[in-house]
Gaussian input, Z-matrix of N, CA and C with variables (Angstrom, degrees):
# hf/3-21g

backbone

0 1
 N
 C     1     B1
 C     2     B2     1     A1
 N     3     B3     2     A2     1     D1
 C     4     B4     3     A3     2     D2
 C     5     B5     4     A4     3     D3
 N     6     B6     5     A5     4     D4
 C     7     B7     6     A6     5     D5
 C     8     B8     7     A7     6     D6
 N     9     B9     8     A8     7     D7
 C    10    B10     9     A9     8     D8
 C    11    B11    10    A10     9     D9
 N    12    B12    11    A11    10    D10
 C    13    B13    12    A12    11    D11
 C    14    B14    13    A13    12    D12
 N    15    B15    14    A14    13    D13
 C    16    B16    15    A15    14    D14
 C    17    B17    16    A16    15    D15
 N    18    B18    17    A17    16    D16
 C    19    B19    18    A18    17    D17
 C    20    B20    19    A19    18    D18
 N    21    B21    20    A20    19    D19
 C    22    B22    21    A21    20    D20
 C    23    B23    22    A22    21    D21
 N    24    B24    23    A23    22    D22
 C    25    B25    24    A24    23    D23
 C    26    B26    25    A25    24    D24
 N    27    B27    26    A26    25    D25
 C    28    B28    27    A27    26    D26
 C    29    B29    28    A28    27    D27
 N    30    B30    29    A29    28    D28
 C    31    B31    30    A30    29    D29
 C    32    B32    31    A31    30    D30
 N    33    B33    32    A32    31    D31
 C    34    B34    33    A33    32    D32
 C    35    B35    34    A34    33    D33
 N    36    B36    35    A35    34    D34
 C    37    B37    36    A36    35    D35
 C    38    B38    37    A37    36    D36
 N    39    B39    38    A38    37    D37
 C    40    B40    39    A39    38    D38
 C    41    B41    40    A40    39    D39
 N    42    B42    41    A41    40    D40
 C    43    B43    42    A42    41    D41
 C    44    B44    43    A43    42    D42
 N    45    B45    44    A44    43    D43
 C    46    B46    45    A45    44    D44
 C    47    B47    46    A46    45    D45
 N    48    B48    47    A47    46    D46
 C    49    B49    48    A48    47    D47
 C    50    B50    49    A49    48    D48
 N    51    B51    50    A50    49    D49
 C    52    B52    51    A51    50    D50
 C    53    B53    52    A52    51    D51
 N    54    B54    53    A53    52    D52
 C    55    B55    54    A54    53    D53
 C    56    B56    55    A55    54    D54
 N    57    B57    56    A56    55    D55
 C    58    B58    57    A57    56    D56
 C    59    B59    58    A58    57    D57
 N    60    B60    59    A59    58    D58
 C    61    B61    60    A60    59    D59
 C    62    B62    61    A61    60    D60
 N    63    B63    62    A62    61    D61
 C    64    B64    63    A63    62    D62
 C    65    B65    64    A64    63    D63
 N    66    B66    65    A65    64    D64
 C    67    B67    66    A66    65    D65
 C    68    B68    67    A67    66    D66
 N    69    B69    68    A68    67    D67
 C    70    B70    69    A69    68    D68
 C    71    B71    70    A70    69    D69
 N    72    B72    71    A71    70    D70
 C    73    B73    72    A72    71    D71
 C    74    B74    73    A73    72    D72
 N    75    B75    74    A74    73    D73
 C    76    B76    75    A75    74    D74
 C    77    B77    76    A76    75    D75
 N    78    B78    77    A77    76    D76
 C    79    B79    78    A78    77    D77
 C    80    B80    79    A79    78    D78
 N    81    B81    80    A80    79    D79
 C    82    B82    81    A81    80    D80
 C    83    B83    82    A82    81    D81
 N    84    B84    83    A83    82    D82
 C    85    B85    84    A84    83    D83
 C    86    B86    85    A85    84    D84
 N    87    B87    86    A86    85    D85
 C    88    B88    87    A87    86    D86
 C    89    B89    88    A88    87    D87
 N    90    B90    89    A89    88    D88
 C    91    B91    90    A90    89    D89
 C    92    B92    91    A91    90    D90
 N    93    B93    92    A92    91    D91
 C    94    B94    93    A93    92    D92
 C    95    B95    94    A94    93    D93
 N    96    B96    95    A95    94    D94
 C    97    B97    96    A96    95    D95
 C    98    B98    97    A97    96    D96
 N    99    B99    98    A98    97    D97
 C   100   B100    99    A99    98    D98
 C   101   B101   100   A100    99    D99
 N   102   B102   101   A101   100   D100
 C   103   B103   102   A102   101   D101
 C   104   B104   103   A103   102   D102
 N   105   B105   104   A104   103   D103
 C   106   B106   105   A105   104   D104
 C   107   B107   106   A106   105   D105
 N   108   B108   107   A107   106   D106
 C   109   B109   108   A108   107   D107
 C   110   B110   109   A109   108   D108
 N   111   B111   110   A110   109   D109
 C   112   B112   111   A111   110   D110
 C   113   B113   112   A112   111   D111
 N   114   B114   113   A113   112   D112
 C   115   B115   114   A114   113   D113
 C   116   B116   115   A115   114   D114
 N   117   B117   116   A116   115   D115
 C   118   B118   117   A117   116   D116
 C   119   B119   118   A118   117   D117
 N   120   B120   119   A119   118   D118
 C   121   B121   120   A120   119   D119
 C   122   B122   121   A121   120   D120
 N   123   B123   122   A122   121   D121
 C   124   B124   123   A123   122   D122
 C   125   B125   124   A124   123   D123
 N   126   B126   125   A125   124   D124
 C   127   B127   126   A126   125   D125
 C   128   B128   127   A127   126   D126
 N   129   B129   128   A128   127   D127
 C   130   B130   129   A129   128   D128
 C   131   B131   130   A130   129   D129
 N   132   B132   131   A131   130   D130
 C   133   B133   132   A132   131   D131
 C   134   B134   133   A133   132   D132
 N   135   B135   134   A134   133   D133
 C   136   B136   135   A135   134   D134
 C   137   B137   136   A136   135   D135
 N   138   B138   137   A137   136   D136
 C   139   B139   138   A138   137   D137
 C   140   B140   139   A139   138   D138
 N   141   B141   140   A140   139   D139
 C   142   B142   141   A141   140   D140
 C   143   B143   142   A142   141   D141
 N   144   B144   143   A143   142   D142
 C   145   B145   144   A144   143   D143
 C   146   B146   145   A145   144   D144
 N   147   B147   146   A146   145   D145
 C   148   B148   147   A147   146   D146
 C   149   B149   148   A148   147   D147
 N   150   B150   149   A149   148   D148
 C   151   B151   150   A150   149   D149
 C   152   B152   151   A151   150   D150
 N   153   B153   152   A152   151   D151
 C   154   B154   153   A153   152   D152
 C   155   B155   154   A154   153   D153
 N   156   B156   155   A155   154   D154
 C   157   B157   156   A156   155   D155
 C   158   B158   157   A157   156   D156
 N   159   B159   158   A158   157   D157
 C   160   B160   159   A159   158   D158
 C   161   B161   160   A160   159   D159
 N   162   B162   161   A161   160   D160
 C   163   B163   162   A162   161   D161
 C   164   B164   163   A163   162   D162
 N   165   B165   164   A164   163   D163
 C   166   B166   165   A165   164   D164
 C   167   B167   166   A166   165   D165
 N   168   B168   167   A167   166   D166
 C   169   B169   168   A168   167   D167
 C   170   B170   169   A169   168   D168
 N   171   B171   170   A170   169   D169
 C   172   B172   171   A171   170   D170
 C   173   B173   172   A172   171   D171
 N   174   B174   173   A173   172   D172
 C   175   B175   174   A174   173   D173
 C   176   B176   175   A175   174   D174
 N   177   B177   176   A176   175   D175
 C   178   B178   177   A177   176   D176
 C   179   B179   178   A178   177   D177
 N   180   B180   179   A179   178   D178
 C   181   B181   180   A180   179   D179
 C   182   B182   181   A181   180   D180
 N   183   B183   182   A182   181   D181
 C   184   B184   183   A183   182   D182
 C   185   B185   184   A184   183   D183
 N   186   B186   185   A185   184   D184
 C   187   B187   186   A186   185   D185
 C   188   B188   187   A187   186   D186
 N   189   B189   188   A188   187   D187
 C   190   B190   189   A189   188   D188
 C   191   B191   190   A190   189   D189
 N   192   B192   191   A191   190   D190
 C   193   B193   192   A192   191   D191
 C   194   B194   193   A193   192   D192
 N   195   B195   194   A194   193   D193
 C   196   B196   195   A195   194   D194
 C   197   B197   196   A196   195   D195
 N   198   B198   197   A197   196   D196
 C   199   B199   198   A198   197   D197
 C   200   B200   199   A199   198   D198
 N   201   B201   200   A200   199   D199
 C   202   B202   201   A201   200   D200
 C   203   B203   202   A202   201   D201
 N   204   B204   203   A203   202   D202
 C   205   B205   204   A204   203   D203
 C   206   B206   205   A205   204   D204
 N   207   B207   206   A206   205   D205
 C   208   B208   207   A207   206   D206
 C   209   B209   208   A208   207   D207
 N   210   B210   209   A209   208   D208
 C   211   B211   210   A210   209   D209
 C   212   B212   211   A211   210   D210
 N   213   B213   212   A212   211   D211
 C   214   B214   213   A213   212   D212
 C   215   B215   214   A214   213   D213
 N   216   B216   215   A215   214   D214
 C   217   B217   216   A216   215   D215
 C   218   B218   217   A217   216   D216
 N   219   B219   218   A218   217   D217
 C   220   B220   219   A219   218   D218
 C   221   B221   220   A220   219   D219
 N   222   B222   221   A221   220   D220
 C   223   B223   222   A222   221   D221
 C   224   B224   223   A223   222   D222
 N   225   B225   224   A224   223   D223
 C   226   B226   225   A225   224   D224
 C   227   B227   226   A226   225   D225
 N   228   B228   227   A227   226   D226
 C   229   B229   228   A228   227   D227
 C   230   B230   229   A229   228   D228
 N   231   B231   230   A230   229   D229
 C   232   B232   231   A231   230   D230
 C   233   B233   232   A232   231   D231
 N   234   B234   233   A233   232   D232
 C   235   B235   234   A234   233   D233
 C   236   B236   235   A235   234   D234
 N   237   B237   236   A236   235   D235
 C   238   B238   237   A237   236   D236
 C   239   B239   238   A238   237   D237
 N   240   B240   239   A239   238   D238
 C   241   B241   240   A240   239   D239
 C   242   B242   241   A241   240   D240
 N   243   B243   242   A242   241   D241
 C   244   B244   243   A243   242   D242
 C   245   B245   244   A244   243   D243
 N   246   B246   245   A245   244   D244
 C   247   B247   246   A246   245   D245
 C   248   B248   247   A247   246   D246
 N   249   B249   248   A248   247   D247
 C   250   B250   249   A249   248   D248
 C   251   B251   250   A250   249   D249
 N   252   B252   251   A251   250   D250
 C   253   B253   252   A252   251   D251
 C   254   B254   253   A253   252   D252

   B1=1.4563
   B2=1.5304
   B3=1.2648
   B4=1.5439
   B5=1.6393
   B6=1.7467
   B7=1.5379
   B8=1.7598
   B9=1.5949
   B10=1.5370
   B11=1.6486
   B12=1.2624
   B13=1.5527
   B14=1.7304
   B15=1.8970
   B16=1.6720
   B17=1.4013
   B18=1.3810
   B19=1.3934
   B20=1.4089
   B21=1.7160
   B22=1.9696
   B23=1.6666
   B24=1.3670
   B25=1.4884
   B26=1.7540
   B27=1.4592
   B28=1.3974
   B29=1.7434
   B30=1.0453
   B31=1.5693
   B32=1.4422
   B33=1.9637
   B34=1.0130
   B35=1.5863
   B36=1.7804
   B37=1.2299
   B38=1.7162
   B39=1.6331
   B40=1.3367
   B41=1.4335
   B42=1.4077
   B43=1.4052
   B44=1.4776
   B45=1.0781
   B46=1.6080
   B47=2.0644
   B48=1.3571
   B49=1.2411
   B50=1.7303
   B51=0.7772
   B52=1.3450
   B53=2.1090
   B54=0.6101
   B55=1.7728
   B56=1.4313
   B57=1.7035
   B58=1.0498
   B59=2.2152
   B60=1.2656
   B61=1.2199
   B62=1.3274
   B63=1.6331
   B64=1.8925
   B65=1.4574
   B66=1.7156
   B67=1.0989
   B68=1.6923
   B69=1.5334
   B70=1.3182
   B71=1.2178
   B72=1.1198
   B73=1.7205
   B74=2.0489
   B75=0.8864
   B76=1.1010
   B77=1.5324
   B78=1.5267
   B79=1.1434
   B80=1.8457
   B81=1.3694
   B82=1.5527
   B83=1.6699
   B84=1.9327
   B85=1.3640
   B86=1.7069
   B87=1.3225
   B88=1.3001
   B89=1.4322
   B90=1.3015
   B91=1.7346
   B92=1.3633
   B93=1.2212
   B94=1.0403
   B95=1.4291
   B96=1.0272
   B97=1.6107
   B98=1.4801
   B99=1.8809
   B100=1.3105
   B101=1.8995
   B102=1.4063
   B103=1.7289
   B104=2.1151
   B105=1.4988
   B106=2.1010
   B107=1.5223
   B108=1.5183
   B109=1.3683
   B110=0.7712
   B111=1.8483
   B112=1.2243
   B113=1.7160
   B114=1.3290
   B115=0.9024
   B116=1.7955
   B117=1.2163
   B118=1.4730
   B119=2.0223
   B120=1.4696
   B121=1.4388
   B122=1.6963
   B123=1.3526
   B124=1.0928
   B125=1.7635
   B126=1.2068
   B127=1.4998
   B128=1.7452
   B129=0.8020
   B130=1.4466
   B131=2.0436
   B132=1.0671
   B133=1.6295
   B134=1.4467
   B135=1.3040
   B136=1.6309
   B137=1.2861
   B138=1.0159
   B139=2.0208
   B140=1.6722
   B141=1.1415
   B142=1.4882
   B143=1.6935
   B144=0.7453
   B145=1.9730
   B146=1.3552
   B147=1.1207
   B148=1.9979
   B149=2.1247
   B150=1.3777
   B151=1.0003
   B152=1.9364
   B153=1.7138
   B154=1.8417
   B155=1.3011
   B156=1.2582
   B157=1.3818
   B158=1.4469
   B159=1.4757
   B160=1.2771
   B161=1.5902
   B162=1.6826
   B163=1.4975
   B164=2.2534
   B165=1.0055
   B166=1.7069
   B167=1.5248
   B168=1.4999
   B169=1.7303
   B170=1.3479
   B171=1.2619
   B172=0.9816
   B173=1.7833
   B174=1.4575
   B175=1.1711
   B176=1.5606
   B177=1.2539
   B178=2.0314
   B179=1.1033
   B180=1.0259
   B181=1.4312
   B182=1.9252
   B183=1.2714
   B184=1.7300
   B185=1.6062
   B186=1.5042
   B187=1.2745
   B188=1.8778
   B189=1.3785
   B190=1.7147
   B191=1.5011
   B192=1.2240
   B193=1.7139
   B194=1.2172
   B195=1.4449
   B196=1.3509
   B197=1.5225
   B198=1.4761
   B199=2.1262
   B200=1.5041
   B201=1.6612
   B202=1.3967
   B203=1.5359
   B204=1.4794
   B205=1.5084
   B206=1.8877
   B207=1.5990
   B208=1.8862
   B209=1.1787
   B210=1.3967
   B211=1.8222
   B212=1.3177
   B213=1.6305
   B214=1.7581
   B215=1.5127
   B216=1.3899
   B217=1.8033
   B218=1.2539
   B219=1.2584
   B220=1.5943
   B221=1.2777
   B222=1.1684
   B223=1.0782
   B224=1.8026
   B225=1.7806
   B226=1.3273
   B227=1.7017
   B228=1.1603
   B229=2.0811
   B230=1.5798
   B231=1.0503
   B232=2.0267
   B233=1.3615
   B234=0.8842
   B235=1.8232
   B236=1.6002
   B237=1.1372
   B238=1.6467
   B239=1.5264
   B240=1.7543
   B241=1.4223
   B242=2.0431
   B243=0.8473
   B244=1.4717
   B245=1.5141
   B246=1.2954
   B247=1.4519
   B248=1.8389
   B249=1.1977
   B250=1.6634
   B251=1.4264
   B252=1.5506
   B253=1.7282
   B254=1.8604
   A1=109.53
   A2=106.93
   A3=105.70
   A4=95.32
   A5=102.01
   A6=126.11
   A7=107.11
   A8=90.03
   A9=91.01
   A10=109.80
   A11=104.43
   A12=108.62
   A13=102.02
   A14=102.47
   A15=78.50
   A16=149.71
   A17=125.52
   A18=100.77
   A19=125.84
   A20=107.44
   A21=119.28
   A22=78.50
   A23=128.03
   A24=123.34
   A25=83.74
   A26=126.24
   A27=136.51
   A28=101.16
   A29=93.53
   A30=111.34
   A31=121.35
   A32=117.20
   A33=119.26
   A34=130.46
   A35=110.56
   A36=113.24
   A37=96.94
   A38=130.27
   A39=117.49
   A40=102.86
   A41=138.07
   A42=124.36
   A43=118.75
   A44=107.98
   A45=127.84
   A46=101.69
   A47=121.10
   A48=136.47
   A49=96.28
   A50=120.35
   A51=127.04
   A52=98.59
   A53=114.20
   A54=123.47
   A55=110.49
   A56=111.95
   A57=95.94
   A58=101.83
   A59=97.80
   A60=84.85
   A61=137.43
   A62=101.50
   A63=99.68
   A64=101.01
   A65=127.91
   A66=112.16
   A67=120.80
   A68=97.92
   A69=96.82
   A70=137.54
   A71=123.07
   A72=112.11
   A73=101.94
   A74=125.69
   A75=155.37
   A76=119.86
   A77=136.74
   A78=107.60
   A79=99.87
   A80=131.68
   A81=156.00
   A82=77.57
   A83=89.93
   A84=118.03
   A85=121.18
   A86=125.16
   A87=127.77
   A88=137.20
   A89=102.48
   A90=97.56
   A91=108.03
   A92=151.17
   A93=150.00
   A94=109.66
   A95=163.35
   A96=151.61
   A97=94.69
   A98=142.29
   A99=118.76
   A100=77.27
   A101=118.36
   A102=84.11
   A103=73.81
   A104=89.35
   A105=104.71
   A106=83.82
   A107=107.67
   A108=136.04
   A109=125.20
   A110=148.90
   A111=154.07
   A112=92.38
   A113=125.93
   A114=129.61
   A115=132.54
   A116=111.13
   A117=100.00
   A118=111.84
   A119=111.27
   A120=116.15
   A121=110.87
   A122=121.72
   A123=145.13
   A124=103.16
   A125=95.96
   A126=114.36
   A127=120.76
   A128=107.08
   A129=106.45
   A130=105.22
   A131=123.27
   A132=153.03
   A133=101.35
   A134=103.51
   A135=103.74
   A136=111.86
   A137=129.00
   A138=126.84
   A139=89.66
   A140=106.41
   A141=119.83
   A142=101.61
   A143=119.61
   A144=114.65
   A145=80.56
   A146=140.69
   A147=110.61
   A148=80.76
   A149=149.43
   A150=129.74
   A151=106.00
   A152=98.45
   A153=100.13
   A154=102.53
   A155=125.62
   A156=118.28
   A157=107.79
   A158=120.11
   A159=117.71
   A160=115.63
   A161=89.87
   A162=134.59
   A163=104.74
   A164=79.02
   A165=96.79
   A166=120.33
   A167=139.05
   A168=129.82
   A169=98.54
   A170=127.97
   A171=156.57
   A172=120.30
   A173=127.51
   A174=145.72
   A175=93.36
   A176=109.71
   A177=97.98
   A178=106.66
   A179=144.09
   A180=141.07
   A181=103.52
   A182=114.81
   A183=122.27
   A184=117.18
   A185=114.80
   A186=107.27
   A187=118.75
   A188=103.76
   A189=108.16
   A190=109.76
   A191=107.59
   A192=132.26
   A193=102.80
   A194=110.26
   A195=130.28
   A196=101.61
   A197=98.71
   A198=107.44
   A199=93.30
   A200=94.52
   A201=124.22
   A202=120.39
   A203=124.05
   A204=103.83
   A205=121.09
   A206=88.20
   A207=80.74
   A208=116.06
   A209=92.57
   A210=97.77
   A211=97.72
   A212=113.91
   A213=116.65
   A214=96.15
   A215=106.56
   A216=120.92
   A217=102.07
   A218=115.53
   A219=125.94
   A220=116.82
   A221=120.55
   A222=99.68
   A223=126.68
   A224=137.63
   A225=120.00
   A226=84.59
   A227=71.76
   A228=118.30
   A229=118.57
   A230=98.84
   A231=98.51
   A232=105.84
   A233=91.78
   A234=106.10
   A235=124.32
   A236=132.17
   A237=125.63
   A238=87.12
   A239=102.27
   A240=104.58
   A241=106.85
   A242=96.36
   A243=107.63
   A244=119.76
   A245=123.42
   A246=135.88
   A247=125.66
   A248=92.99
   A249=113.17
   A250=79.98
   A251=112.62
   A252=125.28
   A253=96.38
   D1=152.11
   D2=172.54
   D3=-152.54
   D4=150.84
   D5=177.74
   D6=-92.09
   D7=93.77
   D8=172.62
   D9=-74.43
   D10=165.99
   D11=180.00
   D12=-132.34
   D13=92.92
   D14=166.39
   D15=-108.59
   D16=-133.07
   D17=-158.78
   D18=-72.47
   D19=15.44
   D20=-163.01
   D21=-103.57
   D22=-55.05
   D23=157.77
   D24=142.22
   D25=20.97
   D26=171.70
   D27=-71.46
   D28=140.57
   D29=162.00
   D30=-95.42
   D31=130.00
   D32=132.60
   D33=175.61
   D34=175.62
   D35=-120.68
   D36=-71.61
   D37=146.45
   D38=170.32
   D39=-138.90
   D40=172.57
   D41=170.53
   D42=-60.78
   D43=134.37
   D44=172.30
   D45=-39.21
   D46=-25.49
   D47=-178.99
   D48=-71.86
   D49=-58.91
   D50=-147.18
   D51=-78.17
   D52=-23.56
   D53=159.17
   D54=-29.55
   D55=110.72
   D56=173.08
   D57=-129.65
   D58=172.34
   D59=-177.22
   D60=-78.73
   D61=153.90
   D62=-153.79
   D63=112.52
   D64=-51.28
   D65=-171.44
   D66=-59.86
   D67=159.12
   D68=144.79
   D69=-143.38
   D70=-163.08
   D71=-149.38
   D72=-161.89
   D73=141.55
   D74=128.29
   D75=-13.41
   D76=96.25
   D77=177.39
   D78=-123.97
   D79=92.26
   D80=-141.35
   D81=-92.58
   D82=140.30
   D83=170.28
   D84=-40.94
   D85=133.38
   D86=-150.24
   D87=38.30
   D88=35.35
   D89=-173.69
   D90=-108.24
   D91=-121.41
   D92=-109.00
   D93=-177.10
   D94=87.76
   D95=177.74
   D96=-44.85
   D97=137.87
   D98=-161.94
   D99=-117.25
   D100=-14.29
   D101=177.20
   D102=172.51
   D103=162.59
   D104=-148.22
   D105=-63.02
   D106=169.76
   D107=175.59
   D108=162.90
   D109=-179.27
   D110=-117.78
   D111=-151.30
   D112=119.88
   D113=145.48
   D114=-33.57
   D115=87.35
   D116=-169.92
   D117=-95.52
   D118=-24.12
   D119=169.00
   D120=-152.61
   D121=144.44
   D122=167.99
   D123=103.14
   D124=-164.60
   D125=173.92
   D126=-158.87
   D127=158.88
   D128=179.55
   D129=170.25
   D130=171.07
   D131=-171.85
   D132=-77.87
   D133=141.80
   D134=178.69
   D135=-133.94
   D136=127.72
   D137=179.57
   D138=-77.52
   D139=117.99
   D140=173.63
   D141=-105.14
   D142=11.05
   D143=-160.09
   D144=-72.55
   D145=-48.60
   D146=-125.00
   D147=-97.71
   D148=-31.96
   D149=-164.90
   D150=-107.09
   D151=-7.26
   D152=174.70
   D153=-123.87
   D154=-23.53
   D155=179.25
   D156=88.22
   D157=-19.70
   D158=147.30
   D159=-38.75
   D160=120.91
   D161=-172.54
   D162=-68.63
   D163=-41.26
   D164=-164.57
   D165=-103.43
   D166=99.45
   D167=-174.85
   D168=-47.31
   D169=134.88
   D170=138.48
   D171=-67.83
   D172=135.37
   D173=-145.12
   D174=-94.93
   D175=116.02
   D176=174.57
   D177=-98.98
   D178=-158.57
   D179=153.88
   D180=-174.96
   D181=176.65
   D182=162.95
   D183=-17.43
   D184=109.36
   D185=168.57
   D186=88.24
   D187=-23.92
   D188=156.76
   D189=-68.88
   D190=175.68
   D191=-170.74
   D192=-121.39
   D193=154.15
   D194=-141.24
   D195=-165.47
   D196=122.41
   D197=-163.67
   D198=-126.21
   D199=121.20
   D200=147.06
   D201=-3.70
   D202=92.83
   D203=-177.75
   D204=119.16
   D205=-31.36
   D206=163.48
   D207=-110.72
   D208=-161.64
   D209=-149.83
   D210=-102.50
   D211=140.17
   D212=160.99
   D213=-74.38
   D214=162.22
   D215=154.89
   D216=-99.07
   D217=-136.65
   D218=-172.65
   D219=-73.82
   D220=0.09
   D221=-173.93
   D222=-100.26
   D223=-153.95
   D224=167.43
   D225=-157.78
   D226=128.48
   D227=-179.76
   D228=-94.82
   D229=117.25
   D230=154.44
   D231=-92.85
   D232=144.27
   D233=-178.45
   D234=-143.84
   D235=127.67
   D236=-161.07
   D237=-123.25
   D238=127.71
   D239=169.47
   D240=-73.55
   D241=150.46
   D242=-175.06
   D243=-121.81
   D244=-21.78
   D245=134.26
   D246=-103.66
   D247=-177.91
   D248=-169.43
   D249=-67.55
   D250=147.88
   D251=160.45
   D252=-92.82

């Protein structure tokens, strides 16, 4: 699942499939990255282990990239897919 955000700036939930590019989406404390994109607001820690094997979250913030599959920490992200999911 992923929290699209549209153009009124309302949230809600649709399949992580259905993402197309341009959107954006919501990525809420401990969930899931649902597919890659560009940091467009907030910041927060990312469990990178399961697709880098990086041991340690790493800090994202505005304008970093963001892979399909790891973990947020505490924090809540805007994120714009920038390719096809």
């Amino acid at each position: 699942m992923a929290v699209l955000v549209n153009n009124s700036g309302r949230d809600h939930r649709i399949g992580a499939r259905l993402l197309q590019y341009g959107d954006q989406f919501r990525v809420l404390p401990h969930s899931r990255v649902p597919t890659d994109g560009k940091i467009i607001d907030g910041a927060t820690e990312i469990d990178g282990s399961m697709p880098t094997r990086e041991a340690t979250p790493t800090l994202e913030k505005i304008d970093d990239l963001v892979v399909a599959g790891t973990i947020n920490s505490d924090g809540t992200i805007l994120v714009q897919l920038e390719h096809e999911a």
